[in-house]
N, C-alpha and C positions, 0 to 999 in steps of 0.2 A: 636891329642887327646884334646878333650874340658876338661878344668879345672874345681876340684869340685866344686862343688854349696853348698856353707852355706848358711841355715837358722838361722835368728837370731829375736827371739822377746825380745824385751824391751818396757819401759815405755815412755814416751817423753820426760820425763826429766833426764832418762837415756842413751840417744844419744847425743852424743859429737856438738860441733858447725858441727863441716863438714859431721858426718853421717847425723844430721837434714838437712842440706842446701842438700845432697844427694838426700833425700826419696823429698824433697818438690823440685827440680829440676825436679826428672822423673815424676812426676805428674803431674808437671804444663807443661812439654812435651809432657808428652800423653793426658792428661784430657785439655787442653786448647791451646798448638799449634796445635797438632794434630789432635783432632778432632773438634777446631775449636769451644769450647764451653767456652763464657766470660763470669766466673761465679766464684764467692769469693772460689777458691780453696782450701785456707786457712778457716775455718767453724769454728772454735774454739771446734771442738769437739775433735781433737787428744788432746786434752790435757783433758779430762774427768777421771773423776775419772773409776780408772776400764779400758782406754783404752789401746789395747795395740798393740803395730808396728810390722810385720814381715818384715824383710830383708831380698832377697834371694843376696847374694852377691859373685862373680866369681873372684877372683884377686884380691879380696879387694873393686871392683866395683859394685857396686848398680844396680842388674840389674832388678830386680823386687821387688813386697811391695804388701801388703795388711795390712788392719785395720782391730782388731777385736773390737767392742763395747758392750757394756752391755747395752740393751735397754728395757724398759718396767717395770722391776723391781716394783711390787706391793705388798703389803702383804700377805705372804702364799703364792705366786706365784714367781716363780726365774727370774731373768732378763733373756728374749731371748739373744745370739748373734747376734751382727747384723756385719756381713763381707762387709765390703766395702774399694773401692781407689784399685781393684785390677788391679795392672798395671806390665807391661815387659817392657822393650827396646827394642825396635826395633832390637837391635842388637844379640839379648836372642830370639826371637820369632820363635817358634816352637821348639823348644829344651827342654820341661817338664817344663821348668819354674812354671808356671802357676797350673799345675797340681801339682806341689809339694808344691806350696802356698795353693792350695784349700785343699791339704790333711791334711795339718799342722794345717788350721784353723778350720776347721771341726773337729779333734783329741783335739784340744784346748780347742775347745767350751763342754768340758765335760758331753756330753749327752744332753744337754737343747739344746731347738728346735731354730734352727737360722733361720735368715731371711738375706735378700740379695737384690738388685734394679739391677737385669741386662738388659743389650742391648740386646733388642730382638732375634736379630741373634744370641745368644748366651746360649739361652736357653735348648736347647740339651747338648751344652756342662756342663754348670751346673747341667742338670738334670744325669750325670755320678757321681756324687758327692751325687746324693739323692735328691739332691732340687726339687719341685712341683710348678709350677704356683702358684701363689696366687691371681689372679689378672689380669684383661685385659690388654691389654697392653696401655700403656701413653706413652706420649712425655714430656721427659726432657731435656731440653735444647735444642731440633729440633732433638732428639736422640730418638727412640721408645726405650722403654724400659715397662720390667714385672717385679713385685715384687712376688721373690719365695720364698719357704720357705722346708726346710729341719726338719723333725717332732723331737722332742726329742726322745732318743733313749731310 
């Protein structure tokens, strides 16, 4: 029997020394051994006003993450969500992970219309979530990727 999955969002200066070195381990596992992309994984946006971390965590173990951001924020207009850095472990993959990050963040993003940068091949699966193309698709970092967007509710 697989052990339960906690979700946990906080702030980034509400994670301890070793949850931070945690969330910035699996990222720079997946987001730069793994797919092999050498790129400032560190962005200095986890620390933005308004940003905030989900942990999915199994045993105490870090096994998936995602970012939510507050982006665009204009007068009379509400900042979009913008979800990004969503990653598994290898060792979590296929197991809901993923899906119980995207529902969390989606529920979060309290009605206002979010936006997202995924891997092309991935776009079906986001679009289970709501999200819409926005966007031909580009290359980041030698990665196709489309920028979708999920309407405010």
């Amino acid at each position: 029997m697989t052990a339960p999955l906690a979700l946990t969002w906080s702030a980034w200066d509400d994670l301890t020394p070793t949850q931070a070195y945690d969330v910035l381990r699996l990222r720079v596992d997946v987001f730069v051994v793994e797919q092999r992309c050498a790129y400032p994984e560190i962005d200095g946006r986890d620390l933005e006003e308004g940003a905030r971390h989900l942990r999915a965590t199994r045993e105490g173990r870090v096994v998936g993450y995602l970012r939510l951001l507050e982006d665009g924020a204009t007068e009379g207009t509400p900042a979009r969500a913008r979800i990004g850095r969503l990653c598994v472990a290898q060792s979590a993959r296929n197991t809901g992970v993923a899906s119980r990050l995207m529902r969390a963040a989606v529920a979060a993003a309290d009605g206002r219309e979010q936006v997202l940068d995924a891997q092309a091949h991935l776009e079906s699966w986001y679009a289970r979530f709501g999200f819409a193309a926005a966007s031909d698709v580009y290359s980041e970092d030698g990665i196709p990727h489309v920028t979708m967007v999920r309407p405010a509710a």
